[in-house]
TORNURO-136389 format. One record per atom (N, C-alpha, C): residue in one letter; atom name; residue number from 0; x, y, z. Coordinates in steps of 0.001 Angstrom, whole numbers, plus 500000, padded with zeros to 6 digits. Last residue first. Layout:
! residues N
(pt "a" "CA" NUM (X Y Z)),
...
***
This chain:
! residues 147
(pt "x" "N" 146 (668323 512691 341150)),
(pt "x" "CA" 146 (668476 513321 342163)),
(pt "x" "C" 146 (668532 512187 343537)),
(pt "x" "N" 145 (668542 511265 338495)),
(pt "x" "CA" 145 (667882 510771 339793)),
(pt "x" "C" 145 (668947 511671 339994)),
(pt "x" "N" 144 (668522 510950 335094)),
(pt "x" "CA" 144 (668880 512247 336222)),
(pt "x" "C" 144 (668441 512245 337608)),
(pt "x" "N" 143 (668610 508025 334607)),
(pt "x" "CA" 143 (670515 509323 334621)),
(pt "x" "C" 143 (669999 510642 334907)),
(pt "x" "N" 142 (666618 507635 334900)),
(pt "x" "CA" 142 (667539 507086 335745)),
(pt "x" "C" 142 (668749 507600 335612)),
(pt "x" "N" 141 (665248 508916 332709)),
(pt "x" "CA" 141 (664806 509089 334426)),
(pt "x" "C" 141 (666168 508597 334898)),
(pt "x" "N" 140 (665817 506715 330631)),
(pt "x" "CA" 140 (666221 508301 330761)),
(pt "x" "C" 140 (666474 508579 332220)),
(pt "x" "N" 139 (664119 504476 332306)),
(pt "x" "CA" 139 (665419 504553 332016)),
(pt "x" "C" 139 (666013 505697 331936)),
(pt "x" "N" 138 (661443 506385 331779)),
(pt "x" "CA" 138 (661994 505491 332977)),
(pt "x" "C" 138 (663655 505587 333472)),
(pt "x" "N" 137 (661160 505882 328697)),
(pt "x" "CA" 137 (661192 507196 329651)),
(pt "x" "C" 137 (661908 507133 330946)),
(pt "x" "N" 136 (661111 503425 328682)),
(pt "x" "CA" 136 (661792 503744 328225)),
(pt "x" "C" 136 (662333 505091 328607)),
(pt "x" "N" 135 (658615 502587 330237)),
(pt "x" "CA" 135 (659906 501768 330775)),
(pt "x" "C" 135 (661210 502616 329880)),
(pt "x" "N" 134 (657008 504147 328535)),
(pt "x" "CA" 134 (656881 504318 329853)),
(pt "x" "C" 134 (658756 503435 330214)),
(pt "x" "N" 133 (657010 502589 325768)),
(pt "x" "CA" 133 (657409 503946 325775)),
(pt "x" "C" 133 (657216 504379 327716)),
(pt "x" "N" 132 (656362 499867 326914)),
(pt "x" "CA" 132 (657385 500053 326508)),
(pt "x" "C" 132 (657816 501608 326410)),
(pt "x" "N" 131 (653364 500224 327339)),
(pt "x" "CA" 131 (654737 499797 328778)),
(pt "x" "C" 131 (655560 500230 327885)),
(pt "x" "N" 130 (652533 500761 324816)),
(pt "x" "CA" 130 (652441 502046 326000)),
(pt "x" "C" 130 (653656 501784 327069)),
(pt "x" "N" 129 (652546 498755 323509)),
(pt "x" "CA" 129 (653304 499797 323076)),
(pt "x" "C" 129 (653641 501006 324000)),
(pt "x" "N" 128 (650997 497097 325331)),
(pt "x" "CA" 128 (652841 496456 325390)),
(pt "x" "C" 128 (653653 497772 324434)),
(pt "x" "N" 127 (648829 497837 324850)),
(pt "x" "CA" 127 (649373 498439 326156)),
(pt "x" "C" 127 (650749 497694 326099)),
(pt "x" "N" 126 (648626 497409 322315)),
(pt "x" "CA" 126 (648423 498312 322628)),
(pt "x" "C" 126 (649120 498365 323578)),
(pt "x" "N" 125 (648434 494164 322401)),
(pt "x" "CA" 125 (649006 495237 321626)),
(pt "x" "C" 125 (649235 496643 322139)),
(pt "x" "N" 124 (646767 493442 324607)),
(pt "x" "CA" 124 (648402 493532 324289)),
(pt "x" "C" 124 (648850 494008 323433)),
(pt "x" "N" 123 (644203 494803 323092)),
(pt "x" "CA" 123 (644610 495105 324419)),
(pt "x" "C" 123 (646235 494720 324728)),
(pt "x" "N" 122 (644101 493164 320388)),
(pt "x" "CA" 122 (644480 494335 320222)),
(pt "x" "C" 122 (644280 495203 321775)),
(pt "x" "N" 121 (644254 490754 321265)),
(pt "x" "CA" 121 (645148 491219 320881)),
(pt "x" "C" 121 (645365 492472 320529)),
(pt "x" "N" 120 (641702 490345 322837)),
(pt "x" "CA" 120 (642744 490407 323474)),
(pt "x" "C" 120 (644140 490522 323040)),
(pt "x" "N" 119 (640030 490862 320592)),
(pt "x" "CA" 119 (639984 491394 322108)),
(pt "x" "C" 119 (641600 491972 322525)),
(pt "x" "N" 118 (640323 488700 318943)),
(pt "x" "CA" 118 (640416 489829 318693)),
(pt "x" "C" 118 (640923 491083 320103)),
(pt "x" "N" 117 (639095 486865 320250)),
(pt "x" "CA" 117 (640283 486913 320169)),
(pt "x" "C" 117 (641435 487997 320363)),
(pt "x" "N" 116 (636539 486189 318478)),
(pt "x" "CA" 116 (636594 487145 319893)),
(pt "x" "C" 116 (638301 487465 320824)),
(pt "x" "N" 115 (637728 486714 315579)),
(pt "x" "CA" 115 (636972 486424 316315)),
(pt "x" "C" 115 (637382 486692 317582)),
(pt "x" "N" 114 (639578 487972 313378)),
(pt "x" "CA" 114 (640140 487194 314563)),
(pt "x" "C" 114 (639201 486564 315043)),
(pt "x" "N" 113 (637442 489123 311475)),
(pt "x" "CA" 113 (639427 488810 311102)),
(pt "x" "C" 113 (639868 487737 312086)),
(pt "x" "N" 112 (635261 490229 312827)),
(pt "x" "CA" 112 (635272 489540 311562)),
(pt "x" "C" 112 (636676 489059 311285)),
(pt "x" "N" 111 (637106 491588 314839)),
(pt "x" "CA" 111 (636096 490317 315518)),
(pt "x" "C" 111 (635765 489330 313881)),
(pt "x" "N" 110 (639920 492728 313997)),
(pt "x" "CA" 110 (639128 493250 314126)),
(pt "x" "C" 110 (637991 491412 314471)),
(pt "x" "N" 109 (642927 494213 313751)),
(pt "x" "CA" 109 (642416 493161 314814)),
(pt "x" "C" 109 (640781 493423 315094)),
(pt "x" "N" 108 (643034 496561 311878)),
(pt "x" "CA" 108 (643198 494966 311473)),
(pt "x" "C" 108 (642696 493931 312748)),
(pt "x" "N" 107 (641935 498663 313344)),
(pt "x" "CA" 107 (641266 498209 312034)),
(pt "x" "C" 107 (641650 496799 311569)),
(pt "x" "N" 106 (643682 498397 315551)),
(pt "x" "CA" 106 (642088 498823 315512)),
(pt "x" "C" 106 (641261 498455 314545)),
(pt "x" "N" 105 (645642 498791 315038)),
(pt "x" "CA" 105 (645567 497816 315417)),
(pt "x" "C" 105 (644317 497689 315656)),
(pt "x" "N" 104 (646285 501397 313177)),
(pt "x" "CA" 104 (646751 499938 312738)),
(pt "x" "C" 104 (645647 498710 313262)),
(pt "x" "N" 103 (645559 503246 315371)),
(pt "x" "CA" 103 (645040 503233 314398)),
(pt "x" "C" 103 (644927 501769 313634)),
(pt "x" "N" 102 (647837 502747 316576)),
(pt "x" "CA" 102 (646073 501719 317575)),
(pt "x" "C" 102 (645241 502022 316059)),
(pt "x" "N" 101 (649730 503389 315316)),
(pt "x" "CA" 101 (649856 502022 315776)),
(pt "x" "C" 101 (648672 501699 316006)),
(pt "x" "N" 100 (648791 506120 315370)),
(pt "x" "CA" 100 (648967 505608 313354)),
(pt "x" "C" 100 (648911 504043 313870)),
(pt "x" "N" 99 (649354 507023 318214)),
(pt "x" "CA" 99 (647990 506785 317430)),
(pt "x" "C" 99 (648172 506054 315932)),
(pt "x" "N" 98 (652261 506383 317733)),
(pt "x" "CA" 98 (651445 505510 318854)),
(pt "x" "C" 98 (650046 505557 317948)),
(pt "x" "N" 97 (653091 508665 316253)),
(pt "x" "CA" 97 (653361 506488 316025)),
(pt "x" "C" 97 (652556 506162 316492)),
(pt "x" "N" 96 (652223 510987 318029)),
(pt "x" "CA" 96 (651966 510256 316137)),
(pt "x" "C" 96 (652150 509309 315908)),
(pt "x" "N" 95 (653892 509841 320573)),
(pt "x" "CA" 95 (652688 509978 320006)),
(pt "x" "C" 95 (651607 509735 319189)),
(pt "x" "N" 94 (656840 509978 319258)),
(pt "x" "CA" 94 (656150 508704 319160)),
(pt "x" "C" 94 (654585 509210 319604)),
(pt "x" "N" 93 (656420 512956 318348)),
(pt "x" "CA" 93 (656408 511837 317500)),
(pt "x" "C" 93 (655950 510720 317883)),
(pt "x" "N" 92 (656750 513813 321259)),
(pt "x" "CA" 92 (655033 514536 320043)),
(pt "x" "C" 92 (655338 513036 319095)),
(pt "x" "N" 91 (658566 513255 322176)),
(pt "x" "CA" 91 (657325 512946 322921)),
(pt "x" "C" 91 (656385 513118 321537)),
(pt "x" "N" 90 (660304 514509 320894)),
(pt "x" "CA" 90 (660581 513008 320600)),
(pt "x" "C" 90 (659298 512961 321249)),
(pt "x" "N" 89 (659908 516973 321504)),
(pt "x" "CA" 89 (659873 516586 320124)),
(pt "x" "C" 89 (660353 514811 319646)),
(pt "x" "N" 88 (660943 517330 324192)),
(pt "x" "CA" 88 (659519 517774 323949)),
(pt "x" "C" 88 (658764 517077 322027)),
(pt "x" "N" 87 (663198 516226 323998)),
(pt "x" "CA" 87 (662103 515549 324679)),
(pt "x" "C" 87 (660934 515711 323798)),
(pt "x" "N" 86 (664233 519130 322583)),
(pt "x" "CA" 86 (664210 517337 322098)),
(pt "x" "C" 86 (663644 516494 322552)),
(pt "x" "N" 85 (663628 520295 325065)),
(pt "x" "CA" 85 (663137 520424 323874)),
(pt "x" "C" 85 (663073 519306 322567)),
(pt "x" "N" 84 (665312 519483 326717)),
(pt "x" "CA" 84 (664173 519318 326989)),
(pt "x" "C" 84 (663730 519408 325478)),
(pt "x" "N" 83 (667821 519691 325699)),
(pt "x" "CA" 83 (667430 518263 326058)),
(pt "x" "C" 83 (665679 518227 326099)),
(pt "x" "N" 82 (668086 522546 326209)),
(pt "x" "CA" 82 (668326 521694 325041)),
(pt "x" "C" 82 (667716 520469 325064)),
(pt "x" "N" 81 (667222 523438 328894)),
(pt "x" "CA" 81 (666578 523306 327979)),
(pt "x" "C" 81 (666621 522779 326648)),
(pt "x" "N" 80 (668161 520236 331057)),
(pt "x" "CA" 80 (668073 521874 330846)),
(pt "x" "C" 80 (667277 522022 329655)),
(pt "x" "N" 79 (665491 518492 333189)),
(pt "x" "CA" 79 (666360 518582 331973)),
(pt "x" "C" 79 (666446 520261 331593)),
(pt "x" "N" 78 (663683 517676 334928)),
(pt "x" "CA" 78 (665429 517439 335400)),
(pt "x" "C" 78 (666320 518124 334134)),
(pt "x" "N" 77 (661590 517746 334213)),
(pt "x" "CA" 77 (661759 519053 335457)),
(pt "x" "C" 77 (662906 518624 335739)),
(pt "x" "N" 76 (660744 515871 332415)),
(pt "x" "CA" 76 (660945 517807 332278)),
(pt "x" "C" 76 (661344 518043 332885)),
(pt "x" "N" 75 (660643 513797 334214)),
(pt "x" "CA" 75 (661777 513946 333602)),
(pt "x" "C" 75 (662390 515392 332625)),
(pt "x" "N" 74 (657988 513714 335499)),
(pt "x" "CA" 74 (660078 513683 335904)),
(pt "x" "C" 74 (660632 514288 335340)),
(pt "x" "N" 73 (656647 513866 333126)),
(pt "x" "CA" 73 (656817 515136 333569)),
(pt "x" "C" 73 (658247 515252 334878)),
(pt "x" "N" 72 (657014 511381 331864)),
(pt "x" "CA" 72 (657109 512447 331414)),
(pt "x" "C" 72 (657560 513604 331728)),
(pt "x" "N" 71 (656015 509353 334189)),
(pt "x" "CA" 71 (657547 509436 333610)),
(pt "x" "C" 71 (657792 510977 332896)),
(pt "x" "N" 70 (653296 511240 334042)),
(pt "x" "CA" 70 (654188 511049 335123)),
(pt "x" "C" 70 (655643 510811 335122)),
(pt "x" "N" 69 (652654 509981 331742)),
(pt "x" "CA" 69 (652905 510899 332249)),
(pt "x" "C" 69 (653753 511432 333007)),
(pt "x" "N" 68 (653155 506905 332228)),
(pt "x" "CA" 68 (653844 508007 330921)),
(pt "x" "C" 68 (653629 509413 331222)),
(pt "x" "N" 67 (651028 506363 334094)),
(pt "x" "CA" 67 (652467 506287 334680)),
(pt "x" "C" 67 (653160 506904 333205)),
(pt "x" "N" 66 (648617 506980 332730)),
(pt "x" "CA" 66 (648757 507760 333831)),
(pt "x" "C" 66 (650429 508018 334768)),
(pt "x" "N" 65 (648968 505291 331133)),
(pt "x" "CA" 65 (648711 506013 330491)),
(pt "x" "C" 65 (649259 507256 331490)),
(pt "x" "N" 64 (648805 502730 332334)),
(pt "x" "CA" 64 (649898 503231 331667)),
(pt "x" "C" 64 (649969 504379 331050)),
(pt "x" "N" 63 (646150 502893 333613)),
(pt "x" "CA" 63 (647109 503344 334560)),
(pt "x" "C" 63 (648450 503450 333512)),
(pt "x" "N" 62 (644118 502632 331253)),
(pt "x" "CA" 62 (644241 504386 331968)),
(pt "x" "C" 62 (645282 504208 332976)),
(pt "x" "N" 61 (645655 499814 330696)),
(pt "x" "CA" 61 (645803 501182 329345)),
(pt "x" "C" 61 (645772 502415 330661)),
(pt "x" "N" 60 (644300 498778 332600)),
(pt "x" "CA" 60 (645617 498703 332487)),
(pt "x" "C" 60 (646233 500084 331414)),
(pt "x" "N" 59 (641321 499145 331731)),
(pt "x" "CA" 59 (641950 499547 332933)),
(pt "x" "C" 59 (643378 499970 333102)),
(pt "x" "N" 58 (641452 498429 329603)),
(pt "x" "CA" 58 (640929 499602 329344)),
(pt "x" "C" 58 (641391 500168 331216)),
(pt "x" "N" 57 (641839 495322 330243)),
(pt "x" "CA" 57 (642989 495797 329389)),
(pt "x" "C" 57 (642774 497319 329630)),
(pt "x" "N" 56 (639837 494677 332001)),
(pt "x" "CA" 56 (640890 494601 332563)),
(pt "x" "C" 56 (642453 495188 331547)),
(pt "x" "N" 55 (637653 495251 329833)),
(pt "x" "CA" 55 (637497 496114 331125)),
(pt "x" "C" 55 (639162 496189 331681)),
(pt "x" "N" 54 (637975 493094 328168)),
(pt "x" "CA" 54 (637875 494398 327929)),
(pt "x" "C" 54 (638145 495693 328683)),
(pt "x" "N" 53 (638132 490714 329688)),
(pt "x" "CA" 53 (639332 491612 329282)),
(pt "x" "C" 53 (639417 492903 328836)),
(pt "x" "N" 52 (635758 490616 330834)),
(pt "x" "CA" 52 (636196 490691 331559)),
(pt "x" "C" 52 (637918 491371 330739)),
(pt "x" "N" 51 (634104 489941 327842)),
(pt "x" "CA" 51 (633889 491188 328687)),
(pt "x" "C" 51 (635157 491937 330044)),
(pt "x" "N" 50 (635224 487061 327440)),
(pt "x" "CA" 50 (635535 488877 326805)),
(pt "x" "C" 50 (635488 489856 327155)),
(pt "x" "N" 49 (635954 486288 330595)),
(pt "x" "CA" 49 (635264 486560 329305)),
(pt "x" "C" 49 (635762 487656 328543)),
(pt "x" "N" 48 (638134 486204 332666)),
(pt "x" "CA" 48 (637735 484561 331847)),
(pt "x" "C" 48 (636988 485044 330637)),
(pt "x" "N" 47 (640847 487400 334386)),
(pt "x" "CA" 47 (640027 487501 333261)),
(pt "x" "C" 47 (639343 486128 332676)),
(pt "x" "N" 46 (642839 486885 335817)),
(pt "x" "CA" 46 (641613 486490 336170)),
(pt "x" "C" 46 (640332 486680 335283)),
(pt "x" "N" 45 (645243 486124 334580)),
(pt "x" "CA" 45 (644928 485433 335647)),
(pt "x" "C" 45 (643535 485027 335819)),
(pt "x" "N" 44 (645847 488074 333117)),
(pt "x" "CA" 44 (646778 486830 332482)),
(pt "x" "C" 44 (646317 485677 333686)),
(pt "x" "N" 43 (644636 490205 333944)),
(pt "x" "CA" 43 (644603 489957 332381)),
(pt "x" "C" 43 (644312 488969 332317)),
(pt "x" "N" 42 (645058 490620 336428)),
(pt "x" "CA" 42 (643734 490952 336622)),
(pt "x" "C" 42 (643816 490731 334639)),
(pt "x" "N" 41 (647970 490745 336515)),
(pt "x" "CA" 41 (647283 489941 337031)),
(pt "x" "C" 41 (645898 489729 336508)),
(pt "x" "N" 40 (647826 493049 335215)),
(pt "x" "CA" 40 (648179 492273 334551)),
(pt "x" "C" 40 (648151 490813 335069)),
(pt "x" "N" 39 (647609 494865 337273)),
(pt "x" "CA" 39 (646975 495020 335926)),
(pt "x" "C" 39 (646942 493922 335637)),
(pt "x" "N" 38 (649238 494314 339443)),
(pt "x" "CA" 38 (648069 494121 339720)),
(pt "x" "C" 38 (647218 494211 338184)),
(pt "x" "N" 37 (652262 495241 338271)),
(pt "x" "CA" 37 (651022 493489 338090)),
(pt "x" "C" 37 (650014 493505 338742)),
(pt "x" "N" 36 (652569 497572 338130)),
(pt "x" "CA" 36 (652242 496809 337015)),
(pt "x" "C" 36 (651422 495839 337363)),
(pt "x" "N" 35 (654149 498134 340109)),
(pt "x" "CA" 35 (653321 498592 340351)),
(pt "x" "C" 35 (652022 497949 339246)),
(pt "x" "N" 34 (656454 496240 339637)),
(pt "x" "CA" 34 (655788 496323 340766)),
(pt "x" "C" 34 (654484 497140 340605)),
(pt "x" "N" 33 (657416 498103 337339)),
(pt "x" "CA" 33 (657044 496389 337264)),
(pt "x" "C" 33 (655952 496359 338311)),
(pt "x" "N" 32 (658037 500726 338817)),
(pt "x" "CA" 32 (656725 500526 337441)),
(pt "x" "C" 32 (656437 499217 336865)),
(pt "x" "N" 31 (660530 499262 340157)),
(pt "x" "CA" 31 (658840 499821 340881)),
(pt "x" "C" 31 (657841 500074 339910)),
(pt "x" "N" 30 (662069 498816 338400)),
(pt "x" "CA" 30 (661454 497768 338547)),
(pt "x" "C" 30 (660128 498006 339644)),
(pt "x" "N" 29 (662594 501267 337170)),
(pt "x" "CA" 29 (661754 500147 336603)),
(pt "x" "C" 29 (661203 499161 337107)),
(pt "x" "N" 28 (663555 502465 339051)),
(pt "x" "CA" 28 (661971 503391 338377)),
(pt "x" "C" 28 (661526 502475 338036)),
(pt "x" "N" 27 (665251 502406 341424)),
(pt "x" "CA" 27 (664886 501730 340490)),
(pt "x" "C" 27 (663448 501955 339854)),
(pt "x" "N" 26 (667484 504868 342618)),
(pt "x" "CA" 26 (666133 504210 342718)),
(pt "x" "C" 26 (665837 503177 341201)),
(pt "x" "N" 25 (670897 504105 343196)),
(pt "x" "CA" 25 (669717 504772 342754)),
(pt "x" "C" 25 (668531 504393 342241)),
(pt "x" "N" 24 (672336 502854 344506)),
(pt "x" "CA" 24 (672408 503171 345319)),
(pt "x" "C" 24 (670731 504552 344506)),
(pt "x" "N" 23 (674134 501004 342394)),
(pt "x" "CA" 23 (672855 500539 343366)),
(pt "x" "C" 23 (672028 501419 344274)),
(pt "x" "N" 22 (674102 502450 339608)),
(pt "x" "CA" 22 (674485 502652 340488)),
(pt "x" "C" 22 (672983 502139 341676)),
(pt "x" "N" 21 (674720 499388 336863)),
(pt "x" "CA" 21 (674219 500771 337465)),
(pt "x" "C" 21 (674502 500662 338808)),
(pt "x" "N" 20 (677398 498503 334848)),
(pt "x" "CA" 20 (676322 498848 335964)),
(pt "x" "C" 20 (675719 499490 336611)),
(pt "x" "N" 19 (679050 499197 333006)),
(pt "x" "CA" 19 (677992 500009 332607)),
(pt "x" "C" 19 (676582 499712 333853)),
(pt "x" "N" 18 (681812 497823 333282)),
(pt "x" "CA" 18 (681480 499349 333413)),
(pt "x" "C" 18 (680395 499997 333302)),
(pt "x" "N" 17 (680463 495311 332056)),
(pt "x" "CA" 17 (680877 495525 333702)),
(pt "x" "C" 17 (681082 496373 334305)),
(pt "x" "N" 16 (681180 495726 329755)),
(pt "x" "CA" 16 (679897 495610 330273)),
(pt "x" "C" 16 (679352 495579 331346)),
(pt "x" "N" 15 (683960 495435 328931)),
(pt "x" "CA" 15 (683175 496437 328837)),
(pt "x" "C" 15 (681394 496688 329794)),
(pt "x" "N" 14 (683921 492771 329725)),
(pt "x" "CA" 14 (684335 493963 330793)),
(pt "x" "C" 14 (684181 495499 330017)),
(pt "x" "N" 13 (682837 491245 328078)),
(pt "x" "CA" 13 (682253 491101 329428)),
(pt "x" "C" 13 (683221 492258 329979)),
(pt "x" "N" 12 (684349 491837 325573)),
(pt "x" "CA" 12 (682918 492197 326207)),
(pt "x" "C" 12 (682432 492265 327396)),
(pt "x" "N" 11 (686665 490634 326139)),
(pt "x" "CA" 11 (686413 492163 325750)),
(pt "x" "C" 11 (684835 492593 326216)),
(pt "x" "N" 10 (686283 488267 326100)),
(pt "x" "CA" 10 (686798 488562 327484)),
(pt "x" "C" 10 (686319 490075 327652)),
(pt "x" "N" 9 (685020 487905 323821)),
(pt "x" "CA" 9 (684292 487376 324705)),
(pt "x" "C" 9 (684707 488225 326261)),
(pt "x" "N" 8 (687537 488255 322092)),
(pt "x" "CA" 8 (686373 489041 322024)),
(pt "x" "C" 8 (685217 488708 323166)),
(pt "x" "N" 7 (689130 485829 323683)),
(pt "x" "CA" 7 (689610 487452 323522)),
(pt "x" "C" 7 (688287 488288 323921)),
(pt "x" "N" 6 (687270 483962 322433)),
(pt "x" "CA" 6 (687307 483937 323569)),
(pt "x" "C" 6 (688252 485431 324351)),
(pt "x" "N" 5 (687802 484324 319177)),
(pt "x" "CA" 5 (686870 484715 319862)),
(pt "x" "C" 5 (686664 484555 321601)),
(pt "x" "N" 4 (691022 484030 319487)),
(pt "x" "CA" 4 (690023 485237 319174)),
(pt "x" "C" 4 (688878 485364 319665)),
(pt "x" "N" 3 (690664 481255 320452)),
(pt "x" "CA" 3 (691467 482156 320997)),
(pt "x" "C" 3 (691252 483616 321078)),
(pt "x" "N" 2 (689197 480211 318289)),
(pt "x" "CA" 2 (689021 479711 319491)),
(pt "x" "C" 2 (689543 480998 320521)),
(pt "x" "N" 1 (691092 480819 316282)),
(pt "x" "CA" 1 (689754 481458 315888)),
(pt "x" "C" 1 (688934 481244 317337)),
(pt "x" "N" 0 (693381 478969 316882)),
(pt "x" "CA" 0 (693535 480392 316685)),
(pt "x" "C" 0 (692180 481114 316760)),
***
């Protein structure tokens, strides 16, 4: 019986979920902001060997995520009426405030006396895995108003 149910609930799911594909036929923001990604992240998880070299290759990666949140950003103003926008406009300011209170965080605890040179490189994934993520998230939005 409990076999039966849950294989029910199993059936239930998978076709709910089967309604929620996306439409092939519209651009993929994400996986071109992947694509456009790994030259960064190459240049981390590849070629980086010193400290020095991550410093540079994270402060790099940071000014292009920085530069693609924008950009997601401003898409996505120019698709939205004004209700929506404005809630944008007020979900943008907050995580913001998160974001800095986060490097704030990660700035003071990942520090060379705490981690040793280590340090580095956690508070560069840190950081820029908070930035991809608010970018890939914007993104998504993006993708229910592709023109």
């Amino acid at each position: 019986m409990l076999c039966s149910i849950l294989l029910s609930f199993c059936m239930i799911i998978v076709g709910i979920s089967s309604l929620a594909i996306d439409n092939p036929d519209m651009p993929d923001y994400v996986a071109e902001f992947r694509a456009r990604s790994q030259v960064h992240e190459s240049a981390i998880n590849q070629e980086a060997q010193t400290t020095q070299d991550y410093v540079y290759a994270y402060a790099a990666y940071e000014r292009f995520l920085d530069e693609e949140l924008n950009s997601a950003y401003r898409s996505l103003i120019d698709r939205l009426d004004e209700k929506a926008l404005q809630r944008l406009i007020r979900s943008q300011g907050s995580w913001l405030k998160y974001r800095d209170i986060e490097f704030e965080f990660i700035e003071t605890n990942w520090r060379i006396e705490n981690f040793g040179s280590s340090s580095v490189i956690s508070r560069g994934a840190y950081r820029t895995t908070l930035v991809k993520d608010r970018v890939i998230l914007l993104l998504h939005y993006l993708k229910n108003y592709a023109w």
